[in-house]
C-alpha positions as CSV (number, residue, x, y, z in Angstrom):
1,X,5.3,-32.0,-27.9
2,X,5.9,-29.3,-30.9
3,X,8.6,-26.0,-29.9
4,X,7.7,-22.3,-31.3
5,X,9.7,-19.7,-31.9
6,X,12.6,-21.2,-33.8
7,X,11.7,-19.5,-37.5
8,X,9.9,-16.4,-38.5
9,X,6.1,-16.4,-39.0
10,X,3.9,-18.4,-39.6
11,X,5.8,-21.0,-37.3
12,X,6.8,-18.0,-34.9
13,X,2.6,-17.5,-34.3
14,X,1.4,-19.8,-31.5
15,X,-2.2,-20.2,-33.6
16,X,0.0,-22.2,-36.3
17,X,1.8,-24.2,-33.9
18,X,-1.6,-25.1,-32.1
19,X,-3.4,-26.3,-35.6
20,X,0.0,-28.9,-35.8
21,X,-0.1,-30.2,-32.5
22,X,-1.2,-34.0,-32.6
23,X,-4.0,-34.9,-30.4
24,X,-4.0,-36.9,-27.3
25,X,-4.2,-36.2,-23.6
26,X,-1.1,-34.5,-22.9
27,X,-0.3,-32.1,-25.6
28,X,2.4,-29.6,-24.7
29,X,3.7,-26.4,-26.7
30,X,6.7,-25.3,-26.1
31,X,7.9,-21.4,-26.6
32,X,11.5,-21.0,-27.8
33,X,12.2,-17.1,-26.8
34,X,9.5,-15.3,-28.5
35,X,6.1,-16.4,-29.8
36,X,2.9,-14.5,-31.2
37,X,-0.8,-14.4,-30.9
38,X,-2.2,-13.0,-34.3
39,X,-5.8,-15.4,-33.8
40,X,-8.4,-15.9,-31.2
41,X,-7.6,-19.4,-29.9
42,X,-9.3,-22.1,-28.3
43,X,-7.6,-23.8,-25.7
44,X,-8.5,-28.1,-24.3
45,X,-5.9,-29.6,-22.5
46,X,-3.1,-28.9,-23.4
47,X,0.4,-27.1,-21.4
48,X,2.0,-24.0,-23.2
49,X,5.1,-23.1,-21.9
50,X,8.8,-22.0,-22.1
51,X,11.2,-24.2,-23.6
52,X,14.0,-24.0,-20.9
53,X,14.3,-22.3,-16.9
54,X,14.2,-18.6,-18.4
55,X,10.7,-16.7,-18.9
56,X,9.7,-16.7,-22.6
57,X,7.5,-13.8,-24.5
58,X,4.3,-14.2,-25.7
59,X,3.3,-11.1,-27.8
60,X,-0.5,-10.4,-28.2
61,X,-1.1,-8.4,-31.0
62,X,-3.9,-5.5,-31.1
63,X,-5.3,-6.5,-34.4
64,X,-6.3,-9.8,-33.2
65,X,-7.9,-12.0,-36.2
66,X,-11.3,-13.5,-35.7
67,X,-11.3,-11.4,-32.2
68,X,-14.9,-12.0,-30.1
69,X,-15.1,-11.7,-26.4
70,X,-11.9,-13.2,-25.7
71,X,-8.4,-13.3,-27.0
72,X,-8.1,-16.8,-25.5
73,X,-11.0,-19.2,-24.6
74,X,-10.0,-22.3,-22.0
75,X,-11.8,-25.4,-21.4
76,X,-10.1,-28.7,-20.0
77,X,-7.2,-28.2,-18.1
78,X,-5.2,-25.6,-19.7
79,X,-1.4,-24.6,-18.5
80,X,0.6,-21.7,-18.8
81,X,4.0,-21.9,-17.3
82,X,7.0,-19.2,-17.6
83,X,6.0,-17.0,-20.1
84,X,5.6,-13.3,-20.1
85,X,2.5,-12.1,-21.8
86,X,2.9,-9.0,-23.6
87,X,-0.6,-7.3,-23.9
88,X,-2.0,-4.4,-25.7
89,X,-3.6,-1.6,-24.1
90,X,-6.8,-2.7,-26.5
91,X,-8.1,-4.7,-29.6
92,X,-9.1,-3.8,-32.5
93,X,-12.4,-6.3,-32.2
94,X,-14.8,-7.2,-29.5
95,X,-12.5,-8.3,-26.5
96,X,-13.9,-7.6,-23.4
97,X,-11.2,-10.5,-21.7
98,X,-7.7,-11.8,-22.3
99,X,-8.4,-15.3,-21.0
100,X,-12.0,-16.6,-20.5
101,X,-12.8,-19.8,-18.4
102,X,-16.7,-20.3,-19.5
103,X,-17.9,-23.8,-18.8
104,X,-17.4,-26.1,-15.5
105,X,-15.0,-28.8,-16.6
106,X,-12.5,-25.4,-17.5
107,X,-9.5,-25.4,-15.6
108,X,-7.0,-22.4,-15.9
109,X,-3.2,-22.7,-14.1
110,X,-1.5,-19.7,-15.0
111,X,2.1,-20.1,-13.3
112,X,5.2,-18.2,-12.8
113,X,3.8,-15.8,-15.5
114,X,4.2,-12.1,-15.6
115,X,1.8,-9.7,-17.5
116,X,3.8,-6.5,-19.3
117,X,3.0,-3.9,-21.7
118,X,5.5,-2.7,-24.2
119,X,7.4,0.9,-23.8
120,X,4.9,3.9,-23.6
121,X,1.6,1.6,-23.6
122,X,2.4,0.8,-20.0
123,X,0.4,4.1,-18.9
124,X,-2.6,3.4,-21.1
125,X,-5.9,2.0,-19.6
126,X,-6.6,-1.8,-20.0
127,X,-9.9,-1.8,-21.3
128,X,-10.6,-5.4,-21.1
129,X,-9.8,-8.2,-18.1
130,X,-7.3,-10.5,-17.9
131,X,-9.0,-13.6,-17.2
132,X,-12.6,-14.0,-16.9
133,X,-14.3,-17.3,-15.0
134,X,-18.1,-18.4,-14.8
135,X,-17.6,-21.7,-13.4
136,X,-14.5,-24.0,-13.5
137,X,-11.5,-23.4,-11.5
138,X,-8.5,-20.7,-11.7
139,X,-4.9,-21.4,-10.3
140,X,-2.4,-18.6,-10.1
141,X,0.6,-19.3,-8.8
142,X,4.0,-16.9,-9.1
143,X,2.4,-14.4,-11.1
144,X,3.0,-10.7,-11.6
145,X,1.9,-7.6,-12.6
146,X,3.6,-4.5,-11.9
147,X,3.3,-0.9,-13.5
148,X,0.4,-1.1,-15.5
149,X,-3.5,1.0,-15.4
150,X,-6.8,-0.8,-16.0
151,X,-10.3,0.3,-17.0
152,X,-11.9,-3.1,-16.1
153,X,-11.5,-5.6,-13.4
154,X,-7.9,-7.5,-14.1
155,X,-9.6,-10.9,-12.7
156,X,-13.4,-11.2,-12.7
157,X,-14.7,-14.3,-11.9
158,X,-18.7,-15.4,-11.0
159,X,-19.6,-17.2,-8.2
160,X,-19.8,-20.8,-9.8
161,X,-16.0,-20.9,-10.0
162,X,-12.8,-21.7,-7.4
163,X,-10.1,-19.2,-7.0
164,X,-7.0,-20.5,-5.9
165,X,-4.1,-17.7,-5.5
166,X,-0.8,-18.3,-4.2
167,X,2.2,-15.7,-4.7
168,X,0.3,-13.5,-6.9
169,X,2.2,-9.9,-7.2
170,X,0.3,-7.0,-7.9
171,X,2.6,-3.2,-7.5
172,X,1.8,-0.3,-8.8
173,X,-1.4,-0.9,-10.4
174,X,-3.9,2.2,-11.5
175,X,-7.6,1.7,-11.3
176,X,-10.1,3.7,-13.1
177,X,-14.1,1.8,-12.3
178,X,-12.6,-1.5,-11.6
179,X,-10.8,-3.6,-9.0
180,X,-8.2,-6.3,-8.6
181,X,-10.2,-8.7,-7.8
182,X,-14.1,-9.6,-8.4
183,X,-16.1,-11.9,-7.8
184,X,-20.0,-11.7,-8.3
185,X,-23.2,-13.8,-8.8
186,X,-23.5,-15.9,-11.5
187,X,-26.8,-17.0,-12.7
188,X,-25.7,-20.9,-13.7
189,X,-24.9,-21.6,-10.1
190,X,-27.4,-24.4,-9.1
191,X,-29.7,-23.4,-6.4
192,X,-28.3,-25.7,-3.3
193,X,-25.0,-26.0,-4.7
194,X,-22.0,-26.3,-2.2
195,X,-19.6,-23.5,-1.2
196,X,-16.7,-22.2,-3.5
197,X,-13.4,-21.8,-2.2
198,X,-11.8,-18.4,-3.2
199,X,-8.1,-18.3,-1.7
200,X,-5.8,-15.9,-1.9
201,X,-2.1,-16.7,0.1
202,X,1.1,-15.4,0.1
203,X,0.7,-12.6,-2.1
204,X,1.6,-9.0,-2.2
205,X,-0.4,-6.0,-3.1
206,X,1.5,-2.5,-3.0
207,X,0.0,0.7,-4.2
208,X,-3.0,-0.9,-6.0
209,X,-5.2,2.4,-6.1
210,X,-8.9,3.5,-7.5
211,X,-9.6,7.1,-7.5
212,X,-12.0,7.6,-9.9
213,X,-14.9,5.7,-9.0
214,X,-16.3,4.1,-5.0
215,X,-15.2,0.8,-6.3
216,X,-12.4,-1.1,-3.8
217,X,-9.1,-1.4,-5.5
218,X,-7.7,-4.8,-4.3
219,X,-10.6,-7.4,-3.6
220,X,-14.6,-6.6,-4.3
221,X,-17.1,-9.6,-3.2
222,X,-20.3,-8.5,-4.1
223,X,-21.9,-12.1,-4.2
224,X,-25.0,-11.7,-2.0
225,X,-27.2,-14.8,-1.6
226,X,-24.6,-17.8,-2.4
227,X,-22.3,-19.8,-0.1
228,X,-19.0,-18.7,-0.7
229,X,-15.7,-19.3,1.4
230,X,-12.9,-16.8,1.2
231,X,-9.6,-17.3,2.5
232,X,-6.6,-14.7,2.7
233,X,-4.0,-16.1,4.7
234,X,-0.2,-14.7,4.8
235,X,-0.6,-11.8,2.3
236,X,0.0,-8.1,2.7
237,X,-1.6,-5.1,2.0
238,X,0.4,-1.9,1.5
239,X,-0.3,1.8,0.2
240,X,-3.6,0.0,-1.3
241,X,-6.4,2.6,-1.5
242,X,-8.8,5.6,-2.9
243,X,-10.3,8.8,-2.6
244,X,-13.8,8.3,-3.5
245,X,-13.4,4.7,-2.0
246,X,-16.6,4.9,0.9
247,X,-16.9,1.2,1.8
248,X,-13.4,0.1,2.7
249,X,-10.0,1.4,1.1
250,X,-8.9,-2.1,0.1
251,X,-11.8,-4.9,0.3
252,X,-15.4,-5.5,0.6
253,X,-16.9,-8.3,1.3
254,X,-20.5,-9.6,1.9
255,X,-21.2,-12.3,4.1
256,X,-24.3,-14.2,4.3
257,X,-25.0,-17.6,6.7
258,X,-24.0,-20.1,4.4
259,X,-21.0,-18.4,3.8
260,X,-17.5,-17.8,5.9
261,X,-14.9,-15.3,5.7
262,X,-11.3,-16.2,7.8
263,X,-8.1,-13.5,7.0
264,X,-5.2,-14.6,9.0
265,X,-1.3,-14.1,9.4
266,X,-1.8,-10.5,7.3
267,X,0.1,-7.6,7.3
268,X,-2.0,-4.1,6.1
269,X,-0.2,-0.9,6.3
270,X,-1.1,2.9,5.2
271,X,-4.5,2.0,3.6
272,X,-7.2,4.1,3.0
273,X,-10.3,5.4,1.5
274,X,-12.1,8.5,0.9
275,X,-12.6,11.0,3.5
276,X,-16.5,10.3,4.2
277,X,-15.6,6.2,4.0
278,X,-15.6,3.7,6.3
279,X,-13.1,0.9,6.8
280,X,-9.6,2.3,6.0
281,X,-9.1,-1.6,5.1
282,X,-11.8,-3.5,5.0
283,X,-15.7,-3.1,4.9
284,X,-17.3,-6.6,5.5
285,X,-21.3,-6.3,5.3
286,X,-23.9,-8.5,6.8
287,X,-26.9,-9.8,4.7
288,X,-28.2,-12.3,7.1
289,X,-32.0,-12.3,7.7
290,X,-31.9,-14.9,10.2
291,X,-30.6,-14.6,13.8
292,X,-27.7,-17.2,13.7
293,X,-23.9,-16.5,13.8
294,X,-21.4,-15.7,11.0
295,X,-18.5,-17.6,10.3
296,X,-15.9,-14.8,10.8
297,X,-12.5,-14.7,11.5
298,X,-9.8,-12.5,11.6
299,X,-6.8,-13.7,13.1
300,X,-3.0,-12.6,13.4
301,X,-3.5,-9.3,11.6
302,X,-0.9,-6.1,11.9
303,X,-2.4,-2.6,11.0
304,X,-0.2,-0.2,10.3
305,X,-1.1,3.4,10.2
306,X,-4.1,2.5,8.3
307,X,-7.2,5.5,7.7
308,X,-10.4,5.4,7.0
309,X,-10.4,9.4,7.0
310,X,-13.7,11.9,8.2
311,X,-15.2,10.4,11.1
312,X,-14.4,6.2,10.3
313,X,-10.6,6.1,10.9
314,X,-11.3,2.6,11.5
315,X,-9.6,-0.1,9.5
316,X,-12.2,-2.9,9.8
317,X,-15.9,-1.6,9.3
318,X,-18.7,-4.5,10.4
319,X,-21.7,-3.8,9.0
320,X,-25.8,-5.0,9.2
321,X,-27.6,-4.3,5.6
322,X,-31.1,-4.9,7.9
Protein backbone atom coordinates (compact mmCIF):
# COMPACT_ATOMS: atom_id res chain seq x y z
CA UNK A 1 0.00 0.00 0.00
CA UNK A 2 1.65 3.58 -0.81
CA UNK A 3 -0.66 7.08 0.35
CA UNK A 4 -0.65 10.33 -2.17
CA UNK A 5 -1.23 13.48 -1.49
CA UNK A 6 0.72 14.17 1.60
CA UNK A 7 3.63 16.59 -0.18
CA UNK A 8 3.61 18.76 -3.16
CA UNK A 9 4.49 17.35 -6.63
CA UNK A 10 6.01 15.04 -7.81
CA UNK A 11 4.67 12.78 -4.83
CA UNK A 12 1.21 14.75 -5.03
CA UNK A 13 0.89 13.29 -9.04
CA UNK A 14 -0.72 9.83 -8.92
CA UNK A 15 1.73 8.74 -12.10
CA UNK A 16 4.69 8.99 -9.43
CA UNK A 17 3.07 7.19 -6.88
CA UNK A 18 2.08 4.34 -9.45
CA UNK A 19 5.92 3.94 -10.75
CA UNK A 20 6.71 3.32 -6.63
CA UNK A 21 4.08 0.92 -5.98
CA UNK A 22 5.67 -2.65 -5.38
CA UNK A 23 4.31 -5.39 -7.37
CA UNK A 24 2.19 -8.20 -6.30
CA UNK A 25 -1.50 -9.07 -6.56
CA UNK A 26 -3.10 -6.64 -4.36
CA UNK A 27 -1.56 -3.30 -4.89
CA UNK A 28 -3.60 -0.45 -3.41
CA UNK A 29 -3.04 3.47 -3.71
CA UNK A 30 -4.25 5.42 -1.42
CA UNK A 31 -5.31 9.35 -2.08
CA UNK A 32 -4.73 11.66 1.00
CA UNK A 33 -7.21 14.78 -0.01
CA UNK A 34 -5.97 15.79 -3.35
CA UNK A 35 -4.01 13.97 -6.03
CA UNK A 36 -3.06 14.76 -9.80
CA UNK A 37 -2.99 13.15 -13.16
CA UNK A 38 -0.24 14.96 -15.25
CA UNK A 39 0.53 11.34 -17.47
CA UNK A 40 -1.44 8.85 -19.40
CA UNK A 41 -1.49 5.79 -17.10
CA UNK A 42 -1.78 2.31 -17.41
CA UNK A 43 -3.72 0.56 -15.01
CA UNK A 44 -3.40 -3.86 -13.89
CA UNK A 45 -4.76 -4.69 -10.83
CA UNK A 46 -4.46 -2.58 -8.60
CA UNK A 47 -7.31 -0.36 -6.08
CA UNK A 48 -6.98 3.49 -6.06
CA UNK A 49 -8.83 5.05 -3.55
CA UNK A 50 -9.37 7.56 -0.70
CA UNK A 51 -7.43 7.25 2.29
CA UNK A 52 -10.27 7.59 4.94
CA UNK A 53 -14.68 7.65 4.75
CA UNK A 54 -14.63 11.21 3.00
CA UNK A 55 -14.51 11.58 -0.99
CA UNK A 56 -10.93 12.55 -2.18
CA UNK A 57 -10.05 14.74 -5.50
CA UNK A 58 -8.41 13.53 -8.27
CA UNK A 59 -7.51 16.42 -10.58
CA UNK A 60 -7.07 15.61 -14.43
CA UNK A 61 -5.09 18.04 -16.01
CA UNK A 62 -5.81 19.35 -19.73
CA UNK A 63 -2.26 19.15 -20.76
CA UNK A 64 -1.97 15.54 -20.17
CA UNK A 65 1.69 14.17 -20.98
CA UNK A 66 2.18 11.34 -23.36
CA UNK A 67 -1.86 11.80 -24.02
CA UNK A 68 -3.15 9.00 -26.83
CA UNK A 69 -6.73 7.80 -26.90
CA UNK A 70 -7.15 7.64 -23.32
CA UNK A 71 -6.23 9.47 -20.19
CA UNK A 72 -6.40 6.11 -18.38
CA UNK A 73 -6.07 2.58 -19.93
CA UNK A 74 -7.44 -0.52 -17.53
CA UNK A 75 -6.71 -4.07 -17.84
CA UNK A 76 -6.98 -6.68 -14.77
CA UNK A 77 -9.23 -5.66 -12.23
CA UNK A 78 -8.86 -2.14 -11.64
CA UNK A 79 -10.76 -0.21 -8.58
CA UNK A 80 -11.72 3.14 -7.96
CA UNK A 81 -13.41 3.88 -4.75
CA UNK A 82 -14.38 7.44 -3.17
CA UNK A 83 -12.76 9.80 -5.24
CA UNK A 84 -14.10 12.71 -7.12
CA UNK A 85 -12.66 13.02 -10.57
CA UNK A 86 -12.16 16.48 -11.61
CA UNK A 87 -12.16 16.50 -15.56
CA UNK A 88 -11.39 19.01 -18.10
CA UNK A 89 -13.65 20.09 -20.62
CA UNK A 90 -10.75 18.75 -23.28
CA UNK A 91 -7.07 17.68 -23.80
CA UNK A 92 -4.60 19.12 -25.21
CA UNK A 93 -3.58 15.55 -27.15
CA UNK A 94 -5.51 12.76 -28.80
CA UNK A 95 -8.12 11.71 -26.03
CA UNK A 96 -11.07 10.53 -27.36
CA UNK A 97 -11.86 8.66 -23.65
CA UNK A 98 -11.26 9.25 -19.91
CA UNK A 99 -11.12 5.56 -19.01
CA UNK A 100 -10.70 2.85 -21.68
CA UNK A 101 -11.44 -0.97 -20.94
CA UNK A 102 -9.80 -2.56 -24.31
CA UNK A 103 -9.08 -6.26 -23.81
CA UNK A 104 -11.33 -9.16 -22.24
CA UNK A 105 -9.53 -10.04 -18.97
CA UNK A 106 -10.21 -5.81 -18.19
CA UNK A 107 -12.32 -5.25 -15.39
CA UNK A 108 -13.37 -1.64 -14.38
CA UNK A 109 -15.34 -1.00 -10.73
CA UNK A 110 -15.79 2.54 -10.46
CA UNK A 111 -17.55 3.15 -6.94
CA UNK A 112 -19.02 5.75 -4.88
CA UNK A 113 -17.30 8.18 -7.37
CA UNK A 114 -18.56 11.42 -8.56
CA UNK A 115 -17.42 13.16 -11.90
CA UNK A 116 -17.14 17.31 -11.59
CA UNK A 117 -15.76 20.01 -13.60
CA UNK A 118 -14.15 22.97 -11.96
CA UNK A 119 -16.04 26.63 -11.76
CA UNK A 120 -17.05 28.03 -15.23
CA UNK A 121 -15.90 24.70 -17.29
CA UNK A 122 -18.96 23.03 -15.93
CA UNK A 123 -21.02 24.49 -19.08
CA UNK A 124 -18.37 23.57 -21.68
CA UNK A 125 -18.91 20.51 -23.93
CA UNK A 126 -17.09 17.14 -22.99
CA UNK A 127 -15.62 16.24 -26.12
CA UNK A 128 -14.33 12.89 -25.16
CA UNK A 129 -16.22 9.79 -23.08
CA UNK A 130 -15.81 8.85 -19.82
CA UNK A 131 -15.15 5.32 -20.03
CA UNK A 132 -14.91 3.36 -23.05
CA UNK A 133 -15.32 -0.79 -23.07
CA UNK A 134 -14.69 -3.29 -26.02
CA UNK A 135 -14.86 -6.39 -24.13
CA UNK A 136 -14.26 -6.99 -20.30
CA UNK A 137 -16.65 -6.02 -17.68
CA UNK A 138 -17.69 -2.41 -16.21
CA UNK A 139 -19.20 -2.02 -12.58
CA UNK A 140 -20.59 1.32 -11.46
CA UNK A 141 -21.89 1.46 -8.34
CA UNK A 142 -22.81 4.89 -6.34
CA UNK A 143 -21.69 7.09 -8.97
CA UNK A 144 -22.66 10.63 -9.97
CA UNK A 145 -22.70 13.15 -12.44
CA UNK A 146 -24.67 16.18 -12.13
CA UNK A 147 -24.44 19.61 -14.04
CA UNK A 148 -22.22 19.00 -16.68
CA UNK A 149 -22.76 19.06 -21.13
CA UNK A 150 -21.15 16.45 -23.36
CA UNK A 151 -20.29 16.19 -27.05
CA UNK A 152 -19.69 12.41 -27.04
CA UNK A 153 -21.30 9.48 -25.43
CA UNK A 154 -20.41 9.63 -21.41
CA UNK A 155 -20.28 5.64 -21.39
CA UNK A 156 -19.76 3.85 -24.70
CA UNK A 157 -19.28 0.39 -24.49
CA UNK A 158 -19.26 -2.51 -27.55
CA UNK A 159 -21.06 -5.44 -27.47
CA UNK A 160 -18.26 -7.87 -26.20
CA UNK A 161 -18.53 -6.30 -22.75
CA UNK A 162 -20.90 -6.62 -19.40
CA UNK A 163 -22.49 -3.54 -17.92
CA UNK A 164 -23.37 -3.76 -14.51
CA UNK A 165 -25.01 -0.43 -13.05
CA UNK A 166 -26.39 -0.01 -9.76
CA UNK A 167 -27.10 3.60 -8.15
CA UNK A 168 -25.67 5.43 -11.00
CA UNK A 169 -26.95 9.31 -10.82
CA UNK A 170 -27.14 11.20 -13.83
CA UNK A 171 -29.14 15.13 -13.31
CA UNK A 172 -28.90 17.74 -15.34
CA UNK A 173 -26.87 16.45 -18.05
CA UNK A 174 -26.72 18.40 -21.72
CA UNK A 175 -26.32 16.36 -24.82
CA UNK A 176 -25.18 17.68 -28.03
CA UNK A 177 -24.82 14.15 -30.83
CA UNK A 178 -24.39 11.75 -28.04
CA UNK A 179 -26.22 9.83 -25.33
CA UNK A 180 -25.86 8.49 -21.80
CA UNK A 181 -25.52 5.37 -22.54
CA UNK A 182 -24.31 3.27 -25.71
CA UNK A 183 -23.78 0.24 -26.54
CA UNK A 184 -22.96 -0.97 -30.16
CA UNK A 185 -21.43 -3.90 -32.19
CA UNK A 186 -18.14 -4.78 -31.71
CA UNK A 187 -16.23 -6.59 -34.32
CA UNK A 188 -14.06 -9.05 -31.78
CA UNK A 189 -17.16 -10.61 -30.53
CA UNK A 190 -16.87 -14.26 -31.52
CA UNK A 191 -19.54 -15.45 -33.89
CA UNK A 192 -21.71 -17.92 -31.37
CA UNK A 193 -20.56 -16.28 -28.34
CA UNK A 194 -23.14 -16.26 -25.41
CA UNK A 195 -25.30 -13.32 -24.34
CA UNK A 196 -23.96 -10.18 -22.45
CA UNK A 197 -25.64 -8.96 -19.52
CA UNK A 198 -26.13 -5.02 -19.56
CA UNK A 199 -27.91 -4.00 -16.22
CA UNK A 200 -28.82 -0.95 -15.15
CA UNK A 201 -30.78 -0.84 -11.29
CA UNK A 202 -31.56 1.58 -8.95
CA UNK A 203 -30.53 4.53 -10.68
CA UNK A 204 -31.85 7.93 -11.41
CA UNK A 205 -31.81 9.92 -14.52
CA UNK A 206 -33.44 13.61 -14.26
CA UNK A 207 -33.30 16.14 -17.05
CA UNK A 208 -30.79 14.19 -19.27
CA UNK A 209 -31.64 16.01 -22.58
CA UNK A 210 -30.34 15.93 -26.45
CA UNK A 211 -31.59 18.62 -28.68
CA UNK A 212 -29.31 18.93 -31.15
CA UNK A 213 -29.16 15.86 -32.93
CA UNK A 214 -32.17 12.43 -33.30
CA UNK A 215 -29.86 10.66 -30.94
CA UNK A 216 -31.80 9.29 -27.53
CA UNK A 217 -30.40 11.06 -24.50
CA UNK A 218 -30.48 8.33 -21.65
CA UNK A 219 -29.84 4.73 -23.19
CA UNK A 220 -29.04 3.97 -27.20
CA UNK A 221 -28.70 0.02 -28.10
CA UNK A 222 -27.97 -0.04 -31.47
CA UNK A 223 -26.45 -3.61 -31.40
CA UNK A 224 -28.27 -5.45 -34.26
CA UNK A 225 -27.35 -9.03 -34.90
CA UNK A 226 -25.80 -10.15 -31.35
CA UNK A 227 -27.38 -11.76 -28.30
CA UNK A 228 -27.56 -9.18 -25.76
CA UNK A 229 -29.60 -9.12 -22.40
CA UNK A 230 -30.64 -5.78 -20.94
CA UNK A 231 -32.02 -5.41 -17.70
CA UNK A 232 -33.44 -2.07 -16.07
CA UNK A 233 -35.04 -2.81 -13.01
CA UNK A 234 -36.04 -0.17 -10.13
CA UNK A 235 -34.79 3.08 -11.85
CA UNK A 236 -36.51 6.28 -12.86
CA UNK A 237 -36.78 8.37 -15.63
CA UNK A 238 -37.73 11.94 -15.19
CA UNK A 239 -37.79 15.22 -17.50
CA UNK A 240 -35.41 12.90 -19.86
CA UNK A 241 -35.90 13.99 -23.50
CA UNK A 242 -35.44 15.96 -26.96
CA UNK A 243 -36.73 17.90 -29.70
CA UNK A 244 -35.35 16.35 -32.68
CA UNK A 245 -35.40 12.98 -30.72
CA UNK A 246 -37.90 10.79 -33.48
CA UNK A 247 -37.36 7.25 -32.10
CA UNK A 248 -38.18 7.48 -28.45
CA UNK A 249 -37.43 10.54 -26.04
CA UNK A 250 -35.36 8.51 -23.68
CA UNK A 251 -34.24 4.85 -25.00
CA UNK A 252 -33.97 2.79 -28.05
CA UNK A 253 -33.41 -0.45 -28.19
CA UNK A 254 -33.14 -3.19 -30.80
CA UNK A 255 -34.12 -6.64 -30.19
CA UNK A 256 -33.29 -9.56 -32.16
CA UNK A 257 -34.20 -13.53 -31.23
CA UNK A 258 -31.23 -14.35 -29.41
CA UNK A 259 -31.63 -11.51 -27.46
CA UNK A 260 -34.15 -10.23 -24.37
CA UNK A 261 -35.16 -7.05 -23.07
CA UNK A 262 -37.16 -7.05 -19.33
CA UNK A 263 -37.74 -3.20 -17.63
CA UNK A 264 -39.47 -3.68 -14.40
CA UNK A 265 -40.42 -1.77 -11.05
CA UNK A 266 -39.69 1.79 -13.20
CA UNK A 267 -40.95 4.98 -12.66
CA UNK A 268 -40.89 7.41 -16.18
CA UNK A 269 -42.44 10.82 -15.90
CA UNK A 270 -42.67 13.94 -18.39
CA UNK A 271 -40.54 12.43 -21.14
CA UNK A 272 -40.50 13.19 -24.56
CA UNK A 273 -39.26 13.59 -28.01
CA UNK A 274 -39.68 15.59 -30.99
CA UNK A 275 -42.94 16.57 -32.29
CA UNK A 276 -42.89 14.07 -35.46
CA UNK A 277 -41.32 11.12 -32.91
CA UNK A 278 -42.52 8.18 -31.74
CA UNK A 279 -42.25 6.71 -28.28
CA UNK A 280 -42.35 9.64 -25.77
CA UNK A 281 -40.15 6.92 -23.72
CA UNK A 282 -39.09 4.25 -25.32
CA UNK A 283 -38.80 2.99 -29.01
CA UNK A 284 -37.86 -0.78 -29.00
CA UNK A 285 -37.43 -2.11 -32.77
CA UNK A 286 -37.68 -5.59 -34.07
CA UNK A 287 -34.98 -7.13 -36.31
CA UNK A 288 -36.13 -10.64 -36.31
CA UNK A 289 -36.33 -12.42 -39.68
CA UNK A 290 -37.70 -15.47 -38.38
CA UNK A 291 -41.34 -16.01 -37.05
CA UNK A 292 -40.59 -16.96 -33.37
CA UNK A 293 -41.34 -14.82 -30.21
CA UNK A 294 -39.22 -12.09 -28.41
CA UNK A 295 -38.18 -12.14 -25.10
CA UNK A 296 -39.95 -8.95 -23.91
CA UNK A 297 -41.01 -7.72 -20.78
CA UNK A 298 -42.19 -4.78 -19.26
CA UNK A 299 -43.43 -5.11 -15.93
CA UNK A 300 -44.52 -2.74 -12.93
CA UNK A 301 -43.94 0.48 -14.97
CA UNK A 302 -45.63 4.09 -13.97
CA UNK A 303 -46.02 6.73 -16.81
CA UNK A 304 -46.44 9.85 -15.88
CA UNK A 305 -47.53 12.55 -18.28
CA UNK A 306 -45.14 11.24 -20.68
CA UNK A 307 -45.33 12.68 -24.82
CA UNK A 308 -44.34 11.49 -27.68
CA UNK A 309 -45.79 14.79 -29.41
CA UNK A 310 -47.45 15.10 -33.40
CA UNK A 311 -49.44 12.10 -33.86
CA UNK A 312 -47.32 9.29 -31.46
CA UNK A 313 -48.15 10.51 -27.93
CA UNK A 314 -47.39 7.11 -27.01
CA UNK A 315 -44.76 6.34 -24.48
CA UNK A 316 -43.76 2.81 -25.64
CA UNK A 317 -43.37 2.52 -29.57
CA UNK A 318 -43.01 -1.38 -30.77
CA UNK A 319 -41.69 -1.57 -33.93
CA UNK A 320 -41.03 -4.34 -37.09
CA UNK A 321 -37.78 -3.19 -39.20
CA UNK A 322 -39.34 -6.00 -42.03
Amino acid sequence: MRACGFLDCPCLSIDYSLKRLPGGNERNLNIIGKAILKKRVKLNDISIKSNNTEECSLECLSSLEGAEEAAMEISGITKFELINFVIPSSFTGRVNFFILVGSNDGFLIVKDCSFTKKGDDREELTDYALIKADGGTVQLEFVSLQSLCFSKDVVSVLSSTILIVNNLTMKNIELEGASGLRISKSSRREKNEVEKDIVVEWSLFEEVTQNTTEDVPIIKNENIDEPLKMVIRNTTMKKCGGLKCGKGGGMFCVLNERGSFDCSFCTISECFCSATGRGGWLFLECTSTVEQPLNFVLSNITFKNNSGFGWRDEPVIFHSKD
